[in-house]
PDB file of N, CA, C and O in Angstrom:
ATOM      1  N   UNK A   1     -84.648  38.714 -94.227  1.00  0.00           N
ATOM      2  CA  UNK A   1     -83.760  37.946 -95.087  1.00  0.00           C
ATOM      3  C   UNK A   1     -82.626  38.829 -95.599  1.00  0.00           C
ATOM      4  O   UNK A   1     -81.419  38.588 -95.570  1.00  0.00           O
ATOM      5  N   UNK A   2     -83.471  40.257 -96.233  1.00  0.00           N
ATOM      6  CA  UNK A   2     -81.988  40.807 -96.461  1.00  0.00           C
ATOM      7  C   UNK A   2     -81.056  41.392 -95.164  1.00  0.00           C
ATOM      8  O   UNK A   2     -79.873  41.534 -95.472  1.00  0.00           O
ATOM      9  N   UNK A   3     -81.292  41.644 -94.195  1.00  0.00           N
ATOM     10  CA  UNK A   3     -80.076  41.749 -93.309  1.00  0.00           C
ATOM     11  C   UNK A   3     -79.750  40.388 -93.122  1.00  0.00           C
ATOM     12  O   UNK A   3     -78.589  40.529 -92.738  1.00  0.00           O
ATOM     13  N   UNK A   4     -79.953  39.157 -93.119  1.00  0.00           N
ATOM     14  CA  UNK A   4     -79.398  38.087 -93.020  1.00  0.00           C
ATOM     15  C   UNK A   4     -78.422  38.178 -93.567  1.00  0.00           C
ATOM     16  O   UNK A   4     -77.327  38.167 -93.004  1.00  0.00           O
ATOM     17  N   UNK A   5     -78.709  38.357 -95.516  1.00  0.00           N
ATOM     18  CA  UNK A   5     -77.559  37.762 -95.784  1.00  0.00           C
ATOM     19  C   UNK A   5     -76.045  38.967 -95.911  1.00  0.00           C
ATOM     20  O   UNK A   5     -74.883  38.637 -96.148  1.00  0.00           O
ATOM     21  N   UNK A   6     -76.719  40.738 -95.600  1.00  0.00           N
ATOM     22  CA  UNK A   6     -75.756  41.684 -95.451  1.00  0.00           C
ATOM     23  C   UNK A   6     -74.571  40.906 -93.981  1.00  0.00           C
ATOM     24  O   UNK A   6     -73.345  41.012 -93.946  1.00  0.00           O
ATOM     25  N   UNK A   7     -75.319  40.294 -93.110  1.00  0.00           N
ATOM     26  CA  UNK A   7     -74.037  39.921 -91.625  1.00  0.00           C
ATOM     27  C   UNK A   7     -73.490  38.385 -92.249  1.00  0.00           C
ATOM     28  O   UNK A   7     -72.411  37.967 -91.829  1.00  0.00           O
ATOM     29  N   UNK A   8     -74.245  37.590 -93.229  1.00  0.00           N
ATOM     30  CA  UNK A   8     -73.287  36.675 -93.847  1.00  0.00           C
ATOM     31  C   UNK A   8     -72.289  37.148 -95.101  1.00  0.00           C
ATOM     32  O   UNK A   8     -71.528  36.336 -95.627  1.00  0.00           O
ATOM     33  N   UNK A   9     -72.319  37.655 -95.255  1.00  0.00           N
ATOM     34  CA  UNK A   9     -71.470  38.747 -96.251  1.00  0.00           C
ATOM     35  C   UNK A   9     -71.083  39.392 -95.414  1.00  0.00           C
ATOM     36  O   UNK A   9     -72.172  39.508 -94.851  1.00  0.00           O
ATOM     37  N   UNK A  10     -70.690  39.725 -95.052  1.00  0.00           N
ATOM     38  CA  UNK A  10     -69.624  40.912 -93.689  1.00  0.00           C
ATOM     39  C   UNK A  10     -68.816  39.186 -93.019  1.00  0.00           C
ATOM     40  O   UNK A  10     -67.624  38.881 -93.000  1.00  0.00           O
ATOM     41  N   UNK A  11     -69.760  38.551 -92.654  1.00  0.00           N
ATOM     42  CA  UNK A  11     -68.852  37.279 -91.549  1.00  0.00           C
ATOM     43  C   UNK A  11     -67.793  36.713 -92.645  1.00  0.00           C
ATOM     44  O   UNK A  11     -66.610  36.735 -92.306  1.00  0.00           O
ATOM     45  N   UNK A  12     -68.194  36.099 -94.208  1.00  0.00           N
ATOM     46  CA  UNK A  12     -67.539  35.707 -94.872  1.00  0.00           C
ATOM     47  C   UNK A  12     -66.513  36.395 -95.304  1.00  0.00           C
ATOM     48  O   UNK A  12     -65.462  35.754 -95.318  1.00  0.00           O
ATOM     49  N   UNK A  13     -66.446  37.710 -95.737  1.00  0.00           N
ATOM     50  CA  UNK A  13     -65.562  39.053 -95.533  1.00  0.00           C
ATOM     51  C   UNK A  13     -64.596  38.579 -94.221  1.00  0.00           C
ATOM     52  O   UNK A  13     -63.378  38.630 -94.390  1.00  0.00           O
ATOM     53  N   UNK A  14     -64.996  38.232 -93.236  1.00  0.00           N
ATOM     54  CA  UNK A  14     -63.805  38.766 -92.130  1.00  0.00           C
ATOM     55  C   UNK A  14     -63.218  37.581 -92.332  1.00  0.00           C
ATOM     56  O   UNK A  14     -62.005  37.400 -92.436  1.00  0.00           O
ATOM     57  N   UNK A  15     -64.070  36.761 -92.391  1.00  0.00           N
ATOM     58  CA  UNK A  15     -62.974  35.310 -92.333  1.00  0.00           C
ATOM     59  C   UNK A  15     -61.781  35.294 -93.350  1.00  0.00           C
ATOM     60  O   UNK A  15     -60.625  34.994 -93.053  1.00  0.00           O
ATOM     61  N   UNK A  16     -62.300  35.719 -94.791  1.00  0.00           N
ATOM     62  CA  UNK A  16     -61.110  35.385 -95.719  1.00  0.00           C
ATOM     63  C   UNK A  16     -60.404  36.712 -95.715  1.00  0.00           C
ATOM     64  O   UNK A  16     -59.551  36.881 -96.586  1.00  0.00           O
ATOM     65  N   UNK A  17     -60.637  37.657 -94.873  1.00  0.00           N
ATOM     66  CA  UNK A  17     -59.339  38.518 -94.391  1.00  0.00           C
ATOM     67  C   UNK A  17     -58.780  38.167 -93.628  1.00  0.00           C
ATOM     68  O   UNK A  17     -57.588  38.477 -93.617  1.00  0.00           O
ATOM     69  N   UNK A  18     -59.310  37.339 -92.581  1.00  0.00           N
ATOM     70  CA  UNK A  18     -58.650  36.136 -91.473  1.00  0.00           C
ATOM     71  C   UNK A  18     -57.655  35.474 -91.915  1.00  0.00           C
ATOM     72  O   UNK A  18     -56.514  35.428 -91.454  1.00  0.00           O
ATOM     73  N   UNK A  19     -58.145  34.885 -92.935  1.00  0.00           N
ATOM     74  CA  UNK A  19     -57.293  33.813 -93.828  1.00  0.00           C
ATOM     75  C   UNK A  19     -56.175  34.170 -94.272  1.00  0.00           C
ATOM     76  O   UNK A  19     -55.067  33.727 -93.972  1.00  0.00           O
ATOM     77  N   UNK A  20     -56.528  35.210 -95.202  1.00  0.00           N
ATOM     78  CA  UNK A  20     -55.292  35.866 -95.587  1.00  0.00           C
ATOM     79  C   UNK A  20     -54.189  36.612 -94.928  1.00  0.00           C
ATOM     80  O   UNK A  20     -53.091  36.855 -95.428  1.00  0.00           O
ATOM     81  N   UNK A  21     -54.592  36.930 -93.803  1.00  0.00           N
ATOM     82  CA  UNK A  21     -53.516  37.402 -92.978  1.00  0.00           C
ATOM     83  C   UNK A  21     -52.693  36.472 -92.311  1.00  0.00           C
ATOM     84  O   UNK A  21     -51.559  36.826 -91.986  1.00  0.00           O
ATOM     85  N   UNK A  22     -53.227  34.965 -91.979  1.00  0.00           N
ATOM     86  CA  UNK A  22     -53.180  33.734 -91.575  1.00  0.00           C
ATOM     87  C   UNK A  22     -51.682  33.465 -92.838  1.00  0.00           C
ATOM     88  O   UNK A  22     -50.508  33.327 -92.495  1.00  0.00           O
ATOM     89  N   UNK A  23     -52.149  33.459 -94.112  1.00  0.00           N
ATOM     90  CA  UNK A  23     -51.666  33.389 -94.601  1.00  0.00           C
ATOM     91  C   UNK A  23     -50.188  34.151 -95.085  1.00  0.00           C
ATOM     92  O   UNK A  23     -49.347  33.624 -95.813  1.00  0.00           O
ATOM     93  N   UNK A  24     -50.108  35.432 -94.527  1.00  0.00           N
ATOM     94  CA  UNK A  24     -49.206  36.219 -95.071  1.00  0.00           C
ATOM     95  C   UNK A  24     -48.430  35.805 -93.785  1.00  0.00           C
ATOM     96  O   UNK A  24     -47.241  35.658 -94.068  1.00  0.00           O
ATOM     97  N   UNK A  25     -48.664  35.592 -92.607  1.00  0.00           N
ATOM     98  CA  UNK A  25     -48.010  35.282 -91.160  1.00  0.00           C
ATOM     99  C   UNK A  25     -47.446  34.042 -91.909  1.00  0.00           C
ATOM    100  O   UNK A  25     -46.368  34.429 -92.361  1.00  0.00           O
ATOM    101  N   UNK A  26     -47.571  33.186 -92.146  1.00  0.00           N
ATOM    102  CA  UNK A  26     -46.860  31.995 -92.320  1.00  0.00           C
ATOM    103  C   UNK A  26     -45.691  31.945 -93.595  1.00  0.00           C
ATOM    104  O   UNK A  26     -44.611  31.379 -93.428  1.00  0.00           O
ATOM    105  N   UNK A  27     -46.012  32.521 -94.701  1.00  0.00           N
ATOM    106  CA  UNK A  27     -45.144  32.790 -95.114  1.00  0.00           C
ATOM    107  C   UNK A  27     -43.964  33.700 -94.863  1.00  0.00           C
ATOM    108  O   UNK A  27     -42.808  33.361 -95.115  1.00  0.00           O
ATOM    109  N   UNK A  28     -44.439  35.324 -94.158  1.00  0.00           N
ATOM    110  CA  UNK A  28     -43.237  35.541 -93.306  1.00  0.00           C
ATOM    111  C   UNK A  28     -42.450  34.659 -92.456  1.00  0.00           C
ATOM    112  O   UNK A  28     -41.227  34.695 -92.319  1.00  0.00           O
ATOM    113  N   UNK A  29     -43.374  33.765 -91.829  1.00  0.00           N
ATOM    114  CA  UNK A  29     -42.016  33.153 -90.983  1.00  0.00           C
ATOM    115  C   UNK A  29     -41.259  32.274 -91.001  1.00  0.00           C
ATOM    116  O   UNK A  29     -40.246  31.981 -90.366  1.00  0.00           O
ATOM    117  N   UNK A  30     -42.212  31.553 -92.341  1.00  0.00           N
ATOM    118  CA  UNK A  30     -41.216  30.905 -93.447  1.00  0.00           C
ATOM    119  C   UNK A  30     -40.079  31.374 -93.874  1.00  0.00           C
ATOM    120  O   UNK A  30     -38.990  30.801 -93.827  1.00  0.00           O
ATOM    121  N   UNK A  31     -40.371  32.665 -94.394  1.00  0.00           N
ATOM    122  CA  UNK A  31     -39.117  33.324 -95.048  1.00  0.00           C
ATOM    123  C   UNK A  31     -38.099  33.364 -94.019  1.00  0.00           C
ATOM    124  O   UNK A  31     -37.061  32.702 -94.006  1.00  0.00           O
ATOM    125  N   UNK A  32     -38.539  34.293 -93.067  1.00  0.00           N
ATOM    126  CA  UNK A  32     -37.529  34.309 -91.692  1.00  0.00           C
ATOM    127  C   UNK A  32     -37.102  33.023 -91.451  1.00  0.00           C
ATOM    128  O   UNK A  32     -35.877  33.080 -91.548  1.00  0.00           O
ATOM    129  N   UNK A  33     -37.481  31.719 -91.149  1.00  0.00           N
ATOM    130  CA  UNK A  33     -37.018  30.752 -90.587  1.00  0.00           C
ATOM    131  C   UNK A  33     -35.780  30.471 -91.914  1.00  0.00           C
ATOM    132  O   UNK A  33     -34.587  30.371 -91.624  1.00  0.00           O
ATOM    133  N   UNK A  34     -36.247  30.375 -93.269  1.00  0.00           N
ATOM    134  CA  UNK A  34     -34.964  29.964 -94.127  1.00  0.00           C
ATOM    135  C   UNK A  34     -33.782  31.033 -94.225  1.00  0.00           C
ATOM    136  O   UNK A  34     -32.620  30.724 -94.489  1.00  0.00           O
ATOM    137  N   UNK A  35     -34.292  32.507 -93.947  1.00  0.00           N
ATOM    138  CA  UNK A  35     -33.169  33.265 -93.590  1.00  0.00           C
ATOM    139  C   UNK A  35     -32.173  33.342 -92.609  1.00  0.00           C
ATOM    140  O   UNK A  35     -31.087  33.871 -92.848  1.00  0.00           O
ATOM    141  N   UNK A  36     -32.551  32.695 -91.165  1.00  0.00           N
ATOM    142  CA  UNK A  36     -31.993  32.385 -90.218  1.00  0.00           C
ATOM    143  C   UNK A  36     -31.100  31.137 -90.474  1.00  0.00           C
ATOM    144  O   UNK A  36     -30.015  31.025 -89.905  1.00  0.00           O
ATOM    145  N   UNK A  37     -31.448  30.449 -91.109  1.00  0.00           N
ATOM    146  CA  UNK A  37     -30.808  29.295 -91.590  1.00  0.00           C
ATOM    147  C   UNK A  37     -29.581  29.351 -92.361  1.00  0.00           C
ATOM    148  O   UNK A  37     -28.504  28.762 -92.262  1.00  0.00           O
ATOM    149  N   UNK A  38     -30.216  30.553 -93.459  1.00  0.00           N
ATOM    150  CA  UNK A  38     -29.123  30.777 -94.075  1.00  0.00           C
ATOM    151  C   UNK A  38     -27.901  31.439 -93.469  1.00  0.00           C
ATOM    152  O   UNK A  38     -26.784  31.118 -93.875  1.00  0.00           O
ATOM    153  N   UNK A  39     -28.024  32.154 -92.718  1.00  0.00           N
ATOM    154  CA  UNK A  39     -27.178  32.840 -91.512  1.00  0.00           C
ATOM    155  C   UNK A  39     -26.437  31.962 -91.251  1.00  0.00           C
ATOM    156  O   UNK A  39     -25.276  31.888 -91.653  1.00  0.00           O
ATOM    157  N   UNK A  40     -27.159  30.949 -90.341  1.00  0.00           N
ATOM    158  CA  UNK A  40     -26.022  29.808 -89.775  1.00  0.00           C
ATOM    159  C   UNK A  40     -25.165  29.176 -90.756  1.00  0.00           C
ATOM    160  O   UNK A  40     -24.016  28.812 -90.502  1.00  0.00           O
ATOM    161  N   UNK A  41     -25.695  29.057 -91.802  1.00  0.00           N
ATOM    162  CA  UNK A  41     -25.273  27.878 -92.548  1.00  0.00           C
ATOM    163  C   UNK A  41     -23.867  29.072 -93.560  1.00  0.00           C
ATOM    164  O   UNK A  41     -23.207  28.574 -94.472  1.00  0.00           O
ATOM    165  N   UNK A  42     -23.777  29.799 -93.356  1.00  0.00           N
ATOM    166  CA  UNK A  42     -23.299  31.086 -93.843  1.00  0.00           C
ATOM    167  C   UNK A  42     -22.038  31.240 -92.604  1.00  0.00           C
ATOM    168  O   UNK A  42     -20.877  31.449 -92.954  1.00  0.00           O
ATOM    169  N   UNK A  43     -22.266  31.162 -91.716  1.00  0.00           N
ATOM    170  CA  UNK A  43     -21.147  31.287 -90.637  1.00  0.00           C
ATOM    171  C   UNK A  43     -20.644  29.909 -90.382  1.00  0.00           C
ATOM    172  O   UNK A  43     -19.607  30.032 -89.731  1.00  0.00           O
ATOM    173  N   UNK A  44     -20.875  28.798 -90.574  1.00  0.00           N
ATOM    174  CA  UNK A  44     -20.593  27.625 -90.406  1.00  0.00           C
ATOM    175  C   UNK A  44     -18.778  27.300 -91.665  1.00  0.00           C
ATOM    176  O   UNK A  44     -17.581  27.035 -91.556  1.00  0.00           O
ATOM    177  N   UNK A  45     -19.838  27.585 -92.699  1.00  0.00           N
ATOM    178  CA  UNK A  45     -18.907  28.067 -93.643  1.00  0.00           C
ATOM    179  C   UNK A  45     -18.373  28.806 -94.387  1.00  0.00           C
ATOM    180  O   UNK A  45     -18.175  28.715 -95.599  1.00  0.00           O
ATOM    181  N   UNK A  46     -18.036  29.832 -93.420  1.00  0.00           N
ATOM    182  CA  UNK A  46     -16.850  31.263 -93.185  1.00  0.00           C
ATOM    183  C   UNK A  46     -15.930  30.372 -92.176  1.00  0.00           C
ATOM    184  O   UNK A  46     -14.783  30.159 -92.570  1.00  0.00           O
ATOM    185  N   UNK A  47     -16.288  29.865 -90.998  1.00  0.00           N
ATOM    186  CA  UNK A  47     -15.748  29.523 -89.882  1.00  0.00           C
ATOM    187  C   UNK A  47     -14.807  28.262 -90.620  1.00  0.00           C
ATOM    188  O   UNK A  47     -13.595  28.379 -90.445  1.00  0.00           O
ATOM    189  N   UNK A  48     -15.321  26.938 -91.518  1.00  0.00           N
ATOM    190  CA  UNK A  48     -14.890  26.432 -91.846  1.00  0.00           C
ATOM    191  C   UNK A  48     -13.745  26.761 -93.341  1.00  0.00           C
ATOM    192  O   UNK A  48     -12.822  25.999 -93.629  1.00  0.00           O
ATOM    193  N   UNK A  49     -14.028  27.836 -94.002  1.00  0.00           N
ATOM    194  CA  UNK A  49     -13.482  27.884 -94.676  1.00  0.00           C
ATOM    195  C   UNK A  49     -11.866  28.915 -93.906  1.00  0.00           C
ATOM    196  O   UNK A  49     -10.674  28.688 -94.114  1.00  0.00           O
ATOM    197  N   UNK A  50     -12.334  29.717 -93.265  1.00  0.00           N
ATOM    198  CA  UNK A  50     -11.220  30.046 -92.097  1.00  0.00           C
ATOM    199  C   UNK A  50     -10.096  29.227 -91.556  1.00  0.00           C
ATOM    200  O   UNK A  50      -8.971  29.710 -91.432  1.00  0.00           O
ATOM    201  N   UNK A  51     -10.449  27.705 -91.156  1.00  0.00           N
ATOM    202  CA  UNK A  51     -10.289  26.904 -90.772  1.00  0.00           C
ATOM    203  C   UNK A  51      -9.174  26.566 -91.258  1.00  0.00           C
ATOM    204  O   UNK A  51      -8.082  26.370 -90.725  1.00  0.00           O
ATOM    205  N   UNK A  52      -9.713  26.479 -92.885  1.00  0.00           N
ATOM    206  CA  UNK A  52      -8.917  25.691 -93.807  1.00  0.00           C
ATOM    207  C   UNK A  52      -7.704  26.486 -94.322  1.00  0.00           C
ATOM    208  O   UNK A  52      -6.692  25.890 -94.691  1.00  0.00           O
ATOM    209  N   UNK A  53      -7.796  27.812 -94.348  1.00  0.00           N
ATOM    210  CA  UNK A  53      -7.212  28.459 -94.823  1.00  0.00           C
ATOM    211  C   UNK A  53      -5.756  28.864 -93.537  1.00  0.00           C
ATOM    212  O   UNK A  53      -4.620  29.133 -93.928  1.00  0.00           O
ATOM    213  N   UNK A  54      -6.134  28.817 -92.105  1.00  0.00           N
ATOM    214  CA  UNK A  54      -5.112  28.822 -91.406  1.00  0.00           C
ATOM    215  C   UNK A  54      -4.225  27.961 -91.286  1.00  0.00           C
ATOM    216  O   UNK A  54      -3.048  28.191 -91.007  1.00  0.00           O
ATOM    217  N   UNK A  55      -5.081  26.122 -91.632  1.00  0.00           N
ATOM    218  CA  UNK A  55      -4.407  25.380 -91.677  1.00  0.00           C
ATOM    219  C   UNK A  55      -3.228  25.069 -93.072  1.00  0.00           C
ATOM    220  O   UNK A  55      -2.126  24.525 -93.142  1.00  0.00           O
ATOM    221  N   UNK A  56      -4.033  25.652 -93.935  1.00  0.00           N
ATOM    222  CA  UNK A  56      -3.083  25.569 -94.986  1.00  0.00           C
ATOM    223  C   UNK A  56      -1.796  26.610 -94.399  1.00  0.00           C
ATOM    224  O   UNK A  56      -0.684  26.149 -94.140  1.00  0.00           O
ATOM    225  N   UNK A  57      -2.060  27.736 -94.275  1.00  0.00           N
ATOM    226  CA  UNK A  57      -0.676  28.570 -93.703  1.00  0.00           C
ATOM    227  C   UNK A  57       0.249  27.744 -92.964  1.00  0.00           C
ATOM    228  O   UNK A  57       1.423  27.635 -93.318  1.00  0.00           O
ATOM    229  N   UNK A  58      -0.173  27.223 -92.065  1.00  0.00           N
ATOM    230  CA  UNK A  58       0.473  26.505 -91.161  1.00  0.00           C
ATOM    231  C   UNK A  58       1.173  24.673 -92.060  1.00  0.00           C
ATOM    232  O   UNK A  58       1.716  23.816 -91.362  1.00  0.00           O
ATOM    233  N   UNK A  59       1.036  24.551 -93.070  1.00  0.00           N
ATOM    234  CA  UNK A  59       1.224  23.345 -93.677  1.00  0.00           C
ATOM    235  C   UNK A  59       2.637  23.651 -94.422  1.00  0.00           C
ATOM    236  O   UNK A  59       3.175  22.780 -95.107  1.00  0.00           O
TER     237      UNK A  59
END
C-alpha cells in the first residue's frame, strides 16, 4: 500500500507539472498571437497614416 500511494503521488506530481506547462504554452502563444497582431495592426496604420499625410501634401 505504501509504494502504491508513493507512484500515485509521483503520477499526480507529473500531471500537474503537465498541466502547468500546458498552461504556460498557451499563454505564451497567446501573448505572441496578440503581439503579432499588434504588429500588423501597427503597420496598417503607419501605412495609412502615411497615406494621409502625402495626400494632404499633394492637396
Amino acid at each position: 500500500m505504501n509504494k502504491f500511494c508513493k507512484i500515485l503521488i509521483i503520477n499526480s506530481s507529473l500531471v500537474s507539472l503537465l498541466l502547468i506547462i500546458a498552461y504556460i504554452s498557451i499563454i505564451k502563444s497567446r501573448i505572441e498571437y496578440k503581439n503579432k497582431n499588434s504588429d500588423e495592426l501597427n503597420n496598417m496604420l503607419d501605412e495609412f497614416l502615411t497615406k494621409q499625410h502625402v495626400n494632404s501634401l499633394y492637396q
